[in-house]
KOLTIGU-621259 format. One line per field, with one value per residue: residue number from 1; residue in three letters; chain; x, y, z of N, C-alpha, C, O in turn. Coordinates in steps of 0.2 Angstrom, whole numbers. Example, Ala and Ser with C-alpha at 12.3 -4.5 7.8 and 13.67 -1.06 7.14 Angstrom:
BEGIN
seq = [1, 2];
type = [ALA, SER];
mol = [A, A];
n.X = [66, 64];
n.Y = [-28, -11];
n.Z = [39, 35];
ca.X = [62, 68];
ca.Y = [-22, -5];
ca.Z = [39, 36];
c.X = [66, 64];
c.Y = [-16, 0];
c.Z = [39, 39];
o.X = [71, 67];
o.Y = [-17, 6];
o.Z = [42, 40];
END
This chain:
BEGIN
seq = [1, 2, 3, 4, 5, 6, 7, 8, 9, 10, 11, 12, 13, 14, 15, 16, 17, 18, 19, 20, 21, 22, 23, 24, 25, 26, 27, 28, 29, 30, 31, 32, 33, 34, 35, 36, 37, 38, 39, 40, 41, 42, 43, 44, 45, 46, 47, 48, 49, 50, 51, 52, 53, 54, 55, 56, 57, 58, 59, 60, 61, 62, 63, 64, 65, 66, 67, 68, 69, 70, 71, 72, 73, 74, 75, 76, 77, 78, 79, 80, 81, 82, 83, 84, 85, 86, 87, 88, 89, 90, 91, 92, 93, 94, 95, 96, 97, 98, 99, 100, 101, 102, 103, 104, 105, 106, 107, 108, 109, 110, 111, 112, 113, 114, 115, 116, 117, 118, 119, 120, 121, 122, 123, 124, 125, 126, 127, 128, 129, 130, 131, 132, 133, 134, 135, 136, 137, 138, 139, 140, 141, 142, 143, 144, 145, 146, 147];
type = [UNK, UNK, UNK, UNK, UNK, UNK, UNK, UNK, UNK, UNK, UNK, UNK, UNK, UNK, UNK, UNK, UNK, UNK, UNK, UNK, UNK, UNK, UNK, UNK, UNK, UNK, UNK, UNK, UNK, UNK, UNK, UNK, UNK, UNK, UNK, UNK, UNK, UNK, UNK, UNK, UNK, UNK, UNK, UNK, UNK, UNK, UNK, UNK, UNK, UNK, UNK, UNK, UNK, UNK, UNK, UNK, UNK, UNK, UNK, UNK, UNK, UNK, UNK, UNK, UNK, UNK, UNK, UNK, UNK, UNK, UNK, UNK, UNK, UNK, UNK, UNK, UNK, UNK, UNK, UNK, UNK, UNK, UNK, UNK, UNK, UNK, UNK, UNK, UNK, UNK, UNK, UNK, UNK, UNK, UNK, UNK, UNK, UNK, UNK, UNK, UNK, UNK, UNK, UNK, UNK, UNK, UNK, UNK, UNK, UNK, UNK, UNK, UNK, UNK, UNK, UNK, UNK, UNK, UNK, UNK, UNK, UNK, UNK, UNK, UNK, UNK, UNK, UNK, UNK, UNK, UNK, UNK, UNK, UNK, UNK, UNK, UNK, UNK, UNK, UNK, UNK, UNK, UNK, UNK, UNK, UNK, UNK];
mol = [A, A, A, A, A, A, A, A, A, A, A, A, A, A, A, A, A, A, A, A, A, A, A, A, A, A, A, A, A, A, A, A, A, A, A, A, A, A, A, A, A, A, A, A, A, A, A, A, A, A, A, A, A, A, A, A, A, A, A, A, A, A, A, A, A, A, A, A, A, A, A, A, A, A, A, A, A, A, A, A, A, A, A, A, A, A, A, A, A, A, A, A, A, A, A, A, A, A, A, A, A, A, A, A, A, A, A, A, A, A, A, A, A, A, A, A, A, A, A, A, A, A, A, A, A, A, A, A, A, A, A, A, A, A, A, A, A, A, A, A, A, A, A, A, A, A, A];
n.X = [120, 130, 137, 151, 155, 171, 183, 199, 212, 227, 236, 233, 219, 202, 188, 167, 164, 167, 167, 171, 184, 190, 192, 200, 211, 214, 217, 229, 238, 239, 244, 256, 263, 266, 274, 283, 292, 300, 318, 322, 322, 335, 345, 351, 363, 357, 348, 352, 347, 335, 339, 346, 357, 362, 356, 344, 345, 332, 326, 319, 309, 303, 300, 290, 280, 278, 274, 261, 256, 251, 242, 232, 226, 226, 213, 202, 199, 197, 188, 192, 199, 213, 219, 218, 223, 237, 242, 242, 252, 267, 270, 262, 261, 266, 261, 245, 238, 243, 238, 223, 224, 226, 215, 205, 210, 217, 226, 234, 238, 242, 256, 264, 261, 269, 281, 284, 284, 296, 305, 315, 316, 328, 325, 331, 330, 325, 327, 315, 303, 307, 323, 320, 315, 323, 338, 352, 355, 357, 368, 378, 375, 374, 367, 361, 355, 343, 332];
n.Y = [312, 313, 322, 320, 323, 320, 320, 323, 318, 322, 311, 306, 297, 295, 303, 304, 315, 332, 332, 319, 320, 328, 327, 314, 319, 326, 317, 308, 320, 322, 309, 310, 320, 316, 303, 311, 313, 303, 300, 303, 293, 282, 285, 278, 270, 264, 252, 249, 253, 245, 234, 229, 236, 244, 249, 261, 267, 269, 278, 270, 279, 288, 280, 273, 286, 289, 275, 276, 287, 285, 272, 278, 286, 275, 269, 276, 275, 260, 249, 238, 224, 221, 232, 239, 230, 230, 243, 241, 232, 228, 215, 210, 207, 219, 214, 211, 224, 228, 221, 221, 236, 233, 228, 237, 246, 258, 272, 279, 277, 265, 263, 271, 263, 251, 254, 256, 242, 239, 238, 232, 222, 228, 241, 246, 252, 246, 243, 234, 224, 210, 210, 213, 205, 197, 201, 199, 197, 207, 222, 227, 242, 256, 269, 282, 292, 293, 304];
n.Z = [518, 533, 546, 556, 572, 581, 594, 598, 607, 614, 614, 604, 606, 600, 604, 608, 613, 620, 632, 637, 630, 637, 649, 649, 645, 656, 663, 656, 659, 673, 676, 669, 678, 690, 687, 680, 690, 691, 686, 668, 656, 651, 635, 628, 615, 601, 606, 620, 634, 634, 631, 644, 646, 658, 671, 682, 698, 710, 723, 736, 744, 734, 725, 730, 734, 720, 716, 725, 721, 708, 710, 718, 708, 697, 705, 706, 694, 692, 702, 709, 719, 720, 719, 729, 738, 733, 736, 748, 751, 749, 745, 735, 718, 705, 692, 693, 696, 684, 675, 675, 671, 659, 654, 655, 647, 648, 643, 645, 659, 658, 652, 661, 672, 665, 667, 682, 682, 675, 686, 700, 714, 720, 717, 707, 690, 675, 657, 653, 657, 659, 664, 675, 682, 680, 685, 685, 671, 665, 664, 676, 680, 685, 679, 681, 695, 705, 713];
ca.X = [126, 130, 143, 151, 162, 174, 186, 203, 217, 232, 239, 228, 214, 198, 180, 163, 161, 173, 169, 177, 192, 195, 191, 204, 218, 216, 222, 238, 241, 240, 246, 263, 264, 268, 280, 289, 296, 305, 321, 320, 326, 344, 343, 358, 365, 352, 341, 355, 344, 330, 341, 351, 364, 360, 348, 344, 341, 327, 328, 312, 304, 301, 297, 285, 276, 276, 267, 258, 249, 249, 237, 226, 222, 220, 208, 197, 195, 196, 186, 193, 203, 219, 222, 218, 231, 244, 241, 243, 257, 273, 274, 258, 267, 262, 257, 241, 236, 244, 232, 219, 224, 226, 208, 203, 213, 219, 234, 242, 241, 247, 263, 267, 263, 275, 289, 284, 286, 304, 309, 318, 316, 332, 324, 332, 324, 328, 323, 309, 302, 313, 327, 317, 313, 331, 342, 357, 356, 357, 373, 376, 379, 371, 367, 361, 352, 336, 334];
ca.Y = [312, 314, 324, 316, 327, 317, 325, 319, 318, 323, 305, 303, 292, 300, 304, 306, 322, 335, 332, 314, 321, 332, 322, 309, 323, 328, 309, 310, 327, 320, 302, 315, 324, 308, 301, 316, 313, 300, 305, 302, 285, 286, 285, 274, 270, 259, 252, 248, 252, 241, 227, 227, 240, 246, 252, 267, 266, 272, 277, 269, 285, 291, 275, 271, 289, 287, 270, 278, 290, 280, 266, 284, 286, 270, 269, 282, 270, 252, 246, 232, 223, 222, 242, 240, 227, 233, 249, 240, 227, 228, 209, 211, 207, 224, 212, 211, 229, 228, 216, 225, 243, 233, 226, 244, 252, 264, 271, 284, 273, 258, 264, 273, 253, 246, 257, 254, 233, 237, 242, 227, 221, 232, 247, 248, 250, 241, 245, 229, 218, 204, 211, 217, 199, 193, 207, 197, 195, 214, 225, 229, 248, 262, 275, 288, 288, 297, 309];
ca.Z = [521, 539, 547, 564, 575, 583, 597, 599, 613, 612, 612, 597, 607, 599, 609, 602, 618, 621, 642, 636, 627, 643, 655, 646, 644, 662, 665, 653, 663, 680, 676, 668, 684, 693, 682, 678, 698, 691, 679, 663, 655, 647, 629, 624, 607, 599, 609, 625, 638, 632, 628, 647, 647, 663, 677, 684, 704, 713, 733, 741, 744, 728, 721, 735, 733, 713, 715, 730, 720, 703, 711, 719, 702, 697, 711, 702, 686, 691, 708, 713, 726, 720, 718, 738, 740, 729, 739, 756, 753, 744, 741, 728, 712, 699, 685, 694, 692, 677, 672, 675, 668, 652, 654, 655, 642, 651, 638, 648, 667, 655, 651, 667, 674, 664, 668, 686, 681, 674, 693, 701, 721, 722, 717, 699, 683, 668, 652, 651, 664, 657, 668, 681, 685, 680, 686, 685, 664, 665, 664, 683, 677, 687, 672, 687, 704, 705, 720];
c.X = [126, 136, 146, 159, 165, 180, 194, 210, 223, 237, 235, 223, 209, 190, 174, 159, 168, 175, 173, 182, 195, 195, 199, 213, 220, 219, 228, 241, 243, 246, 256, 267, 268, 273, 284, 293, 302, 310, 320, 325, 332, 341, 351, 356, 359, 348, 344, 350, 339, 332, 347, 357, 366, 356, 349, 341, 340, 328, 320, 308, 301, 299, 290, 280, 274, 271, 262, 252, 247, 240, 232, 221, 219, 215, 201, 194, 191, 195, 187, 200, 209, 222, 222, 224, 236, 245, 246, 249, 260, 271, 268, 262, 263, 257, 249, 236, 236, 240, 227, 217, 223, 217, 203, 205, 213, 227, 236, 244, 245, 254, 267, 267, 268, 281, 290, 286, 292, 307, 311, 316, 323, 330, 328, 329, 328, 322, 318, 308, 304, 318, 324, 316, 320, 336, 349, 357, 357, 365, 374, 380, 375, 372, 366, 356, 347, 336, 327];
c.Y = [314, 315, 321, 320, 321, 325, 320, 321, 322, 318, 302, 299, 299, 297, 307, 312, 324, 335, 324, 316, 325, 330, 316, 314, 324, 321, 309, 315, 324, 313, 307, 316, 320, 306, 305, 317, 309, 305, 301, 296, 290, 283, 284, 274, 263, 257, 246, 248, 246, 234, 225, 230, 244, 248, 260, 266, 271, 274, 274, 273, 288, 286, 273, 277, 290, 281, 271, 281, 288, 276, 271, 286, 281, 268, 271, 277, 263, 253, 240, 229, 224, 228, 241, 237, 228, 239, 247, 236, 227, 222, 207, 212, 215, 222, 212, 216, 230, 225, 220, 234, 241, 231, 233, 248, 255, 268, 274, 279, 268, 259, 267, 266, 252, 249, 256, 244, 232, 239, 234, 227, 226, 240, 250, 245, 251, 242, 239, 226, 212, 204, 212, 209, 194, 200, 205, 195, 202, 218, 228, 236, 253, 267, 282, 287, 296, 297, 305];
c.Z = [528, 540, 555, 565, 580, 589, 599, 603, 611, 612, 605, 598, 604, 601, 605, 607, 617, 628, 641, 635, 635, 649, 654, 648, 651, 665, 662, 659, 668, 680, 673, 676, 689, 690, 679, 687, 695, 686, 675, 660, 649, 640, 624, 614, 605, 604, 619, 631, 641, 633, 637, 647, 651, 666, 679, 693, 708, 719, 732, 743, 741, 724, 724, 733, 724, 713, 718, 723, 711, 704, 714, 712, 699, 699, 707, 696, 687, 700, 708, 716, 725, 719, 726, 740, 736, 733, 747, 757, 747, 741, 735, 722, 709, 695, 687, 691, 685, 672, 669, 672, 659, 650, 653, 649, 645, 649, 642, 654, 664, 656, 659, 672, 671, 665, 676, 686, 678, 679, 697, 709, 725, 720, 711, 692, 680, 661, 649, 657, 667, 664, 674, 686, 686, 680, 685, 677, 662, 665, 673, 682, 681, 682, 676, 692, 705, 714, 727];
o.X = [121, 141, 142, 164, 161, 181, 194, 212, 224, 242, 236, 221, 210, 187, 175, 153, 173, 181, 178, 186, 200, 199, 202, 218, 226, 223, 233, 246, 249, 250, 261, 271, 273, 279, 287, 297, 308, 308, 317, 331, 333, 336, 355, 352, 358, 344, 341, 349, 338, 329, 352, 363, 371, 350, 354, 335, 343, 331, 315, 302, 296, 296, 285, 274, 269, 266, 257, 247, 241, 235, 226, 215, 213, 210, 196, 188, 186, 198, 182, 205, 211, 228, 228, 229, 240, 251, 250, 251, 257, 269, 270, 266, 257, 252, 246, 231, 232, 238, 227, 212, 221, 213, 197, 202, 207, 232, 242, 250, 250, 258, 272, 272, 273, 286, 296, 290, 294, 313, 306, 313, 324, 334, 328, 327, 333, 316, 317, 312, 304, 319, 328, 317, 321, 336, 353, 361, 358, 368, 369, 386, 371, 378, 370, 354, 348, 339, 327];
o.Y = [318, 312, 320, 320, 317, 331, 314, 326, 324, 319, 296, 295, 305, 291, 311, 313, 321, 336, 324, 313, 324, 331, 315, 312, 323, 321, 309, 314, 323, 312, 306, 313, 321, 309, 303, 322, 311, 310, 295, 294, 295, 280, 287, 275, 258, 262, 241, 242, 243, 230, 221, 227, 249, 248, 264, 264, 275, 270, 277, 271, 290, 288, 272, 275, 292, 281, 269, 278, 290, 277, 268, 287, 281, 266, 267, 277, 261, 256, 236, 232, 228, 228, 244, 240, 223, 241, 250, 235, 226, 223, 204, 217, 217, 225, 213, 215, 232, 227, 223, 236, 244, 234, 233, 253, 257, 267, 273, 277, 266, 256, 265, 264, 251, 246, 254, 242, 226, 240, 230, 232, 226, 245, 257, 240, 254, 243, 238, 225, 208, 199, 212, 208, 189, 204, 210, 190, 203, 213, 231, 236, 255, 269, 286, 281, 302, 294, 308];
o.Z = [529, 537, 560, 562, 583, 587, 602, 601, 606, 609, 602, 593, 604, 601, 600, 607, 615, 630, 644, 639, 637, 653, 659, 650, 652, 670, 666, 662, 668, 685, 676, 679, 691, 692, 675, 688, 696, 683, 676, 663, 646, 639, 621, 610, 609, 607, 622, 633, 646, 636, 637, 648, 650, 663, 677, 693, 710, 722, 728, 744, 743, 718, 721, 732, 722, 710, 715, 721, 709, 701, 714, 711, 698, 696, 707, 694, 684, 704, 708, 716, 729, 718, 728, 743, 738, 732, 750, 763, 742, 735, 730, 722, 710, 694, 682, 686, 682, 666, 664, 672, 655, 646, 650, 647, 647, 652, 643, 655, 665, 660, 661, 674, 675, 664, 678, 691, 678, 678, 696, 710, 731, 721, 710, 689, 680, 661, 643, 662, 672, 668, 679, 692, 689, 675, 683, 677, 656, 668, 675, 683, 677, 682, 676, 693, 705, 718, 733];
END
Protein backbone atom coordinates (compact mmCIF):
# COMPACT_ATOMS: atom_id res chain seq x y z
CA UNK A 1 0.00 0.00 0.00
CA UNK A 2 0.99 3.58 -0.73
CA UNK A 3 -0.04 6.53 1.06
CA UNK A 4 -0.52 9.80 -1.30
CA UNK A 5 -0.94 13.29 0.33
CA UNK A 6 -2.85 15.35 -1.80
CA UNK A 7 -3.51 19.20 -0.86
CA UNK A 8 -6.64 20.88 -1.67
CA UNK A 9 -7.88 24.45 -2.49
CA UNK A 10 -10.43 25.96 -0.90
CA UNK A 11 -12.46 25.76 -4.14
CA UNK A 12 -11.96 22.18 -3.90
CA UNK A 13 -9.26 21.96 -7.03
CA UNK A 14 -6.66 19.44 -5.43
CA UNK A 15 -2.58 19.60 -5.84
CA UNK A 16 0.00 17.04 -5.39
CA UNK A 17 2.44 20.37 -3.50
CA UNK A 18 1.45 22.50 -0.89
CA UNK A 19 3.68 25.57 -3.12
CA UNK A 20 0.78 24.47 -5.78
CA UNK A 21 -2.26 24.63 -3.50
CA UNK A 22 -0.89 28.22 -2.38
CA UNK A 23 0.33 29.31 -5.22
CA UNK A 24 -3.45 28.58 -6.64
CA UNK A 25 -5.21 30.10 -3.52
CA UNK A 26 -3.22 33.19 -3.79
CA UNK A 27 -5.00 33.33 -7.35
CA UNK A 28 -8.68 32.92 -6.06
CA UNK A 29 -7.52 35.81 -3.32
CA UNK A 30 -6.31 38.08 -5.80
CA UNK A 31 -8.67 37.25 -8.85
CA UNK A 32 -11.50 38.08 -5.33
CA UNK A 33 -10.01 41.40 -4.71
CA UNK A 34 -10.82 42.47 -8.09
CA UNK A 35 -14.18 41.47 -8.45
CA UNK A 36 -15.24 42.38 -5.06
CA UNK A 37 -14.93 46.28 -6.71
CA UNK A 38 -17.80 45.20 -8.57
CA UNK A 39 -21.35 45.07 -6.30
CA UNK A 40 -22.57 41.92 -5.83
CA UNK A 41 -25.22 40.42 -8.32
CA UNK A 42 -29.03 40.70 -7.22
CA UNK A 43 -30.40 37.57 -6.17
CA UNK A 44 -34.01 37.73 -7.50
CA UNK A 45 -36.88 35.23 -7.04
CA UNK A 46 -35.78 32.01 -8.89
CA UNK A 47 -33.48 32.43 -11.19
CA UNK A 48 -34.67 36.37 -12.51
CA UNK A 49 -31.54 37.82 -12.89
CA UNK A 50 -30.12 34.92 -14.99
CA UNK A 51 -33.26 34.67 -17.16
CA UNK A 52 -33.34 38.83 -17.97
CA UNK A 53 -35.04 40.56 -15.17
CA UNK A 54 -32.67 43.26 -15.32
CA UNK A 55 -29.14 44.71 -15.42
CA UNK A 56 -27.04 46.27 -13.10
CA UNK A 57 -24.94 49.35 -14.68
CA UNK A 58 -21.47 49.76 -14.54
CA UNK A 59 -19.74 53.50 -14.83
CA UNK A 60 -16.61 53.07 -17.34
CA UNK A 61 -14.17 53.59 -14.90
CA UNK A 62 -14.66 50.72 -12.72
CA UNK A 63 -15.25 48.49 -15.31
CA UNK A 64 -12.28 49.52 -17.33
CA UNK A 65 -9.98 49.28 -14.14
CA UNK A 66 -11.72 45.56 -13.21
CA UNK A 67 -10.89 44.34 -16.71
CA UNK A 68 -7.63 46.45 -16.45
CA UNK A 69 -6.29 44.51 -13.69
CA UNK A 70 -8.16 41.05 -14.43
CA UNK A 71 -6.12 40.79 -17.96
CA UNK A 72 -2.58 41.93 -15.46
CA UNK A 73 -3.23 38.76 -14.01
CA UNK A 74 -4.13 36.93 -16.86
CA UNK A 75 -1.03 38.10 -18.28
CA UNK A 76 0.90 36.03 -15.59
CA UNK A 77 -0.62 32.64 -16.80
CA UNK A 78 -1.49 32.77 -20.46
CA UNK A 79 1.41 34.36 -22.98
CA UNK A 80 -0.11 35.31 -25.74
CA UNK A 81 -1.37 38.16 -27.98
CA UNK A 82 -4.68 38.39 -27.37
CA UNK A 83 -4.30 39.29 -23.31
CA UNK A 84 -2.04 42.24 -25.10
CA UNK A 85 -4.84 43.21 -27.37
CA UNK A 86 -7.74 42.91 -25.14
CA UNK A 87 -5.57 45.12 -22.99
CA UNK A 88 -4.98 47.76 -25.67
CA UNK A 89 -8.23 47.95 -27.57
CA UNK A 90 -11.75 47.88 -26.22
CA UNK A 91 -13.14 46.66 -29.66
CA UNK A 92 -11.40 43.04 -28.89
CA UNK A 93 -14.54 40.92 -28.25
CA UNK A 94 -13.70 39.11 -24.49
CA UNK A 95 -14.56 35.71 -25.87
CA UNK A 96 -11.15 35.70 -27.03
CA UNK A 97 -9.49 35.69 -23.84
CA UNK A 98 -12.25 33.83 -22.64
CA UNK A 99 -11.18 31.21 -24.94
CA UNK A 100 -8.13 30.94 -23.74
CA UNK A 101 -8.66 31.01 -19.84
CA UNK A 102 -10.90 28.01 -20.59
CA UNK A 103 -7.89 26.44 -22.56
CA UNK A 104 -5.92 26.91 -19.33
CA UNK A 105 -8.35 25.98 -16.67
CA UNK A 106 -8.09 28.77 -15.03
CA UNK A 107 -11.41 28.27 -12.48
CA UNK A 108 -11.18 31.18 -10.40
CA UNK A 109 -10.04 33.94 -13.75
CA UNK A 110 -12.88 31.66 -15.61
CA UNK A 111 -15.81 32.83 -13.68
CA UNK A 112 -14.65 36.44 -13.02
CA UNK A 113 -14.39 36.32 -17.31
CA UNK A 114 -17.69 35.27 -17.61
CA UNK A 115 -19.23 37.83 -15.39
CA UNK A 116 -16.94 40.32 -17.34
CA UNK A 117 -18.83 38.71 -20.84
CA UNK A 118 -22.39 39.35 -19.17
CA UNK A 119 -21.53 43.21 -19.40
CA UNK A 120 -23.16 44.87 -22.42
CA UNK A 121 -21.48 47.83 -24.88
CA UNK A 122 -23.66 49.94 -22.44
CA UNK A 123 -21.93 48.97 -19.58
CA UNK A 124 -24.78 46.73 -18.00
CA UNK A 125 -24.43 43.46 -16.81
CA UNK A 126 -26.88 40.74 -17.36
CA UNK A 127 -27.18 37.78 -15.64
CA UNK A 128 -25.58 35.59 -19.03
CA UNK A 129 -23.92 36.69 -22.11
CA UNK A 130 -27.14 35.86 -24.08
CA UNK A 131 -28.42 39.29 -22.92
CA UNK A 132 -25.23 40.90 -23.09
CA UNK A 133 -25.06 40.37 -26.86
CA UNK A 134 -28.98 40.97 -27.01
CA UNK A 135 -29.73 43.71 -24.62
CA UNK A 136 -32.94 44.31 -26.02
CA UNK A 137 -34.60 40.69 -25.03
CA UNK A 138 -33.62 41.73 -21.51
CA UNK A 139 -35.91 43.64 -18.86
CA UNK A 140 -34.67 47.43 -19.27
CA UNK A 141 -34.75 47.45 -15.30
CA UNK A 142 -31.67 48.93 -13.50
CA UNK A 143 -31.46 46.65 -10.29
CA UNK A 144 -28.61 49.21 -8.96
CA UNK A 145 -25.57 51.38 -10.24
CA UNK A 146 -22.20 50.41 -9.22
CA UNK A 147 -20.13 53.34 -7.97
Amino acid sequence: MQTITKFKAKDGREFNTSDECIDYESLIDRVDEIMNRLPKKPELEGCGFENGDGFIQHTKKNYNLVKHDLLKVIKKYIKHEWVQQTMDDDSVHLSYVGRLIDDYMLRPINSAWYRLMCIDSDLREWGQPYYAINPTKGKQICLNISE
